[in-house]
C-alpha positions, 0 to 999 in steps of 0.5 A: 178396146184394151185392157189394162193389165199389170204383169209384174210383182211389186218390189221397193226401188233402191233410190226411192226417197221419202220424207212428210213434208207436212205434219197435221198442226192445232189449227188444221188437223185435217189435210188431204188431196196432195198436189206436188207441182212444178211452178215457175222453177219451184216445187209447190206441194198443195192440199186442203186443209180443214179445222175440224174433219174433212170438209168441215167446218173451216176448209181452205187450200194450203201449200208450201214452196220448195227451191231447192228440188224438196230438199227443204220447204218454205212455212205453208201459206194459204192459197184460197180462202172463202171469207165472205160466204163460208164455203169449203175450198176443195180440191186445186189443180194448177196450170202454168203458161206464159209466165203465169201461174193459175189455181182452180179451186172448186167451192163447196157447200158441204162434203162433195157438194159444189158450187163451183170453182174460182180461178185464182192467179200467182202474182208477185208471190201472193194469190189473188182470186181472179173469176168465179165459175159456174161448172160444178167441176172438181179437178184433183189432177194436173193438166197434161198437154195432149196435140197442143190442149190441156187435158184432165180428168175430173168429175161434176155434178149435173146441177148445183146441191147434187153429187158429182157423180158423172166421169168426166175429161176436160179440154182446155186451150193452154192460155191462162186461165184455161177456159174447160171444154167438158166432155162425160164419160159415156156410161150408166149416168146416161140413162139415169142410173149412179152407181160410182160414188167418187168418180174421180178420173185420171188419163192416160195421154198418149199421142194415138188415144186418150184412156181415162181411169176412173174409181168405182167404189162398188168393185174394180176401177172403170176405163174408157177410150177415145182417139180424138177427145170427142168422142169416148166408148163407154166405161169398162171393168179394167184388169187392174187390182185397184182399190176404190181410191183416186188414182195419178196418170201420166206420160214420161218423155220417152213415150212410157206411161204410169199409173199410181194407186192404192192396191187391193190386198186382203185388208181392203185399206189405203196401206200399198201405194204402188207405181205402175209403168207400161212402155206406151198405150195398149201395152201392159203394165210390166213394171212395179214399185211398192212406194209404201206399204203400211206403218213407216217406222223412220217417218214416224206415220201411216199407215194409209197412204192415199190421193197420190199426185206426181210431178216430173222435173228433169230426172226426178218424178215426185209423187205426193200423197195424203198419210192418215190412220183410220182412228185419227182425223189428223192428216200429212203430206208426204213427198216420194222421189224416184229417178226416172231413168232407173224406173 
């Protein structure tokens, strides 16, 4: 098994843009789990939005869209709502195939407890929920196509009112909506033992193997590997200095693979959000961007930059993440860009 090493001293790219693209407002001070998505030839920059703090009290999935490569943005519009039983509505991920677009939203009964997740459908520019479904899966990252299926991480409670506590990588078909084949991480939760609290998992999708990323607030991130999807060797420390918080994968079109996530330093905070790149799996990490690090004086917010999200589009790479300072409960989304043949 590989290790997942960075061999490179964080710096800020030149060409790197910043903006908050959403500003915390009265009725929704809380906001969190950005996702910046490619949709239909737009830009749609998402999250969940909560009335009182997170996951309570009035808990629904917000976005606004972008038609101009985020030059400006549209007012926000609410995605998914649960008028009828109260329950939160937290996170999304999305999937587009065949002119359709779909959000999957997993429900909540209170803070990390699902119930859940409902299917909902982009038609005639309203959101239409579509179908229920009883996985108690929470996905807080985009689908990658991995030999012609949808593939992402995740992680699930094993019954309904428990914890997500198991690491988990989904499979999907890409006809819509995606159809979840859940595969478990292989790992302490086997034999009854939990010791991630939020095991939010991303992959790394290179055609040779998967590798899957996963949190662990008790110390360093966790990885596991698997050549056809099936079958996963058990989680292992990696070698990354990644601090306990959810992390973003992806594959660029010239075989190179990223990683963003907040870095451990001596405050033991959310303040550095780097990107990380390697030149394909099993290679070490050889290049690092600081996307932010602390206060940011010109957008006037930080200094935690968390929950990050990227989507490619041509030459240009989005990352989207949650700002928030510890002694407030109001949250923004800010939107990075950096050109992706300059990484």
């Amino acid at each position: 098994m590989a290790q997942l090493v960075l061999q490179a001293t964080p710096i800020r790219h030149p060409l790197q843009t910043k903006q908050i693209v959403h500003r915390a407002d009265a009725e929704f001070p809380f906001l969190h789990d950005t996702v910046i998505a490619h949709l239909g030839g737009r830009l749609l920059l998402a999250w969940y939005n909560c009335t009182e703090n997170e996951i309570e009290g009035r808990t629904v999935i917000r976005g606004r869209w972008s038609d101009d490569g985020g030059k400006t943005w549209g007012e926000p519009e609410i995605i998914c709502e649960d008028t009828e039983h109260g329950l939160h509505m937290v996170p999304v991920t999305f999937s587009e195939y065949g002119g359709e677009i779909w959000a999957y939203v997993t429900e909540m009964t209170g803070h990390d407890r699902p119930a859940g997740y409902v299917c909902v459908c982009y038609e005639n520019g309203v959101w239409v929920t579509k179908e229920h479904r009883d996985d108690l899966l929470l996905i807080n990252t985009l689908p990658q196509l991995w030999r012609g299926k949808w593939v992402v991480g995740g992680r699930m409670a094993d019954q309904t009112g428990e914890l997500p506590l198991v690491p988990v990588v989904a499979f999907a078909e890409p006809a819509a909506p995606a159809n979840w084949e859940i595969v478990a991480i292989p790992g302490p939760w086997d034999r009854g033992e939990y010791p991630f609290d939020y095991p939010e998992t991303t992959v790394l999708a290179a055609e040779e193997k998967l590798v899957a990323v996963t949190r662990n607030d008790s110390g360093i991130a966790h990885f596991s590997e698997s050549t056809d999807g099936k079958i996963w060797s058990e989680v292992a420390p990696c070698d990354m200095p990644i601090l306990p918080a959810k992390m973003y994968s992806g594959t660029l079109a010239d075989g190179r693979q990223f990683l963003v996530y907040n870095e451990y330093i001596k405050e033991d905070d959310r303040s550095r959000l780097i990107l990380a790149l390697r030149d394909g799996a099993d290679q070490p990490f050889t290049k690092a961007w600081m996307l932010a690090d602390g206060y940011d004086d010109e957008l006037g917010a930080g200094p935690n930059w968390h929950y990050p999200c990227v989507s490619v589009v041509g030459n240009t790479m989005y990352v989207s993440c949650t700002v928030s300072k510890e002694e407030s409960i109001e949250r923004h989304a800010a939107l990075f860009t950096l050109p992706v043949d300059a990484l």
